[in-house]
N, C-alpha and C positions, 0 to 999 in steps of 0.2 A: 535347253540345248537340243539341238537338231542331233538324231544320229543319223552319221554319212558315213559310209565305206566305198573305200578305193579299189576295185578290181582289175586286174590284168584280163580278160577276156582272152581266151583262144580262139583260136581259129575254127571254125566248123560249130562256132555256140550260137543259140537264139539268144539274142539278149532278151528274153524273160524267163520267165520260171515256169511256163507249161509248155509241153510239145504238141498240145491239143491232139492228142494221137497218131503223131506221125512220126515217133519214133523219133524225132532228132533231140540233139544234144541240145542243153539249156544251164541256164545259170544256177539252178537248182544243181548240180552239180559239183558249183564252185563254191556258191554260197549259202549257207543253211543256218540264215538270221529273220526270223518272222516279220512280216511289216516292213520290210523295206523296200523301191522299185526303183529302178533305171531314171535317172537324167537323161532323156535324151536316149538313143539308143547306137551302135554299130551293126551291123551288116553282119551277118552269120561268116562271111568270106574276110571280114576285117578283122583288127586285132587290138588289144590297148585298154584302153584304161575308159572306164566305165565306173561313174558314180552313179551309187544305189543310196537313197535317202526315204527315211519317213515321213518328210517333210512338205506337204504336197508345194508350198511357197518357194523354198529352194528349189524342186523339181522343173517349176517353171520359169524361176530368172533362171538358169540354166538350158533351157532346153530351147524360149520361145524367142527367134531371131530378136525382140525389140530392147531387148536387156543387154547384146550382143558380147555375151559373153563367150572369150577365146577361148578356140579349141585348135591345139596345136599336133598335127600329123605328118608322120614321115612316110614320107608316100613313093613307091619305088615303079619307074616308070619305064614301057619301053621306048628307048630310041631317048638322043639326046637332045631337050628342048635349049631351041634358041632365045638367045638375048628377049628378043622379039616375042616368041610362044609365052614367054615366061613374064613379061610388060601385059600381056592380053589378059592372063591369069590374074594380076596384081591391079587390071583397073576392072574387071567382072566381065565373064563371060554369060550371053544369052543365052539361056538353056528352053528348053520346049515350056517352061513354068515360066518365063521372066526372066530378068537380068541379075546376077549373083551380084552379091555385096562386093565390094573392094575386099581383096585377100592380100595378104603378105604372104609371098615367095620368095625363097632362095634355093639356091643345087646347095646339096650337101654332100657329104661321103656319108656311106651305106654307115649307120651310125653304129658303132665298136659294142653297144652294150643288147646288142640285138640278139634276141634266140634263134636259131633255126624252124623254119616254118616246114610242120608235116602235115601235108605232103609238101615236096619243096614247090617254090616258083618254077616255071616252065622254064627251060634254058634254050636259046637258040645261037647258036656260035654268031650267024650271018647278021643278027640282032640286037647291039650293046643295049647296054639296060645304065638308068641314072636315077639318081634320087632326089628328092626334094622336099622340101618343108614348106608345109604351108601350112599356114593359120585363117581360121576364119570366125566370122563373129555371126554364124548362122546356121543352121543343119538341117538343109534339106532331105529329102531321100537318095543316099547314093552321087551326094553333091560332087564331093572330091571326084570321085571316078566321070563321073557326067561332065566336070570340067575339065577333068586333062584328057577325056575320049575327045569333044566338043573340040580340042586344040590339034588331034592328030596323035597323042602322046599316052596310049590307056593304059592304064595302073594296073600292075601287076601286083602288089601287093601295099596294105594299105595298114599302119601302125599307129593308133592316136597316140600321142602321147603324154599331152595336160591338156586338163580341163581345167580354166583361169592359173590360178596357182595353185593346183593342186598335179601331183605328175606320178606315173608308175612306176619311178626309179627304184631299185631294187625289187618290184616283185615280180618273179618269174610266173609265166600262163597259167592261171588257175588261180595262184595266191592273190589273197586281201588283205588286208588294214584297214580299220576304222580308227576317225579322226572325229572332229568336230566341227561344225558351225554352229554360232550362237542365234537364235530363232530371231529376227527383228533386224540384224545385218543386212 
């Protein structure tokens, strides 16, 4: 059996475990389980849910677009995309690397089981802000944000939520659980 743990990631973490001397914040802080590393990874600025496995084999059908396992994100945006912004998202946008996979989008409401981000999001009265969910079955660098910049629409703040079927529900920034996968799955 594979050991895999579920982390909620905070805002302002490296997803790994050294700060090679620069003093920022890291995963080593959340989590203090020998031998384990990042699926994939989030953005020091992003938030959510982060699998760390010993598994170098799971690490990679996770991580490497051809496996195209879902990774599902609630992504909070400024300005309200249209019908149309939201159609371009869902058949891939060109980005300076290539053409993004087909993503599932929808607008959501700012979803109810959400923490407060410290520091918060920028606020601007003259500026609505909207949410959305996307999924995608690929992980570029800073894909999400590079796609809805790329439509007029940049992200203001950025929450994964699942990775395939595994999800952060109930654990609050910082907290973990470990689970299992069976090695050969």
């Amino acid at each position: 059996m594979s050991r895999v743990i579920l982390l909620n990631k905070p805002f302002d973490v490296l997803c790994q475990f050294t700060d090679e001397g620069t003093g920022a914040r890291t995963l080593a802080e959340c989590v203090d389980v020998p031998g384990v590393y990042p699926a994939g990874r989030l953005d020091r600025d992003s938030e959510g849910l982060v699998v760390l496995t010993d598994d170098g084999g799971l690490i990679a059908r996770i991580s490497q677009p051809r496996h195209k396992w879902p990774k599902t994100y609630c992504v909070q945006v400024e300005g309200e995309p249209t019908a149309q912004v939201l159609d371009a998202l869902r058949h891939g946008i060109t980005l300076k690397d290539g053409p993004t996979l087909p993503a599932t989008v929808r607008p959501i409401a700012e979803p109810s089981w959400l923490w407060p981000r410290t520091p918060p999001v920028r606020f601007r009265k003259s500026i609505p802000t909207s949410w959305l969910e996307i999924v995608l079955r690929e992980g570029r660098n800073r894909q999400v944000r590079r796609m809805t910049a790329a439509v007029g629409f940049p992200t203001l703040r950025l929450v994964r939520h699942a990775v395939g079927d595994w999800t952060l529900d109930g654990l609050a920034p910082g907290q973990w659980r470990e689970t299992v996968f069976p090695k050969g799955r």
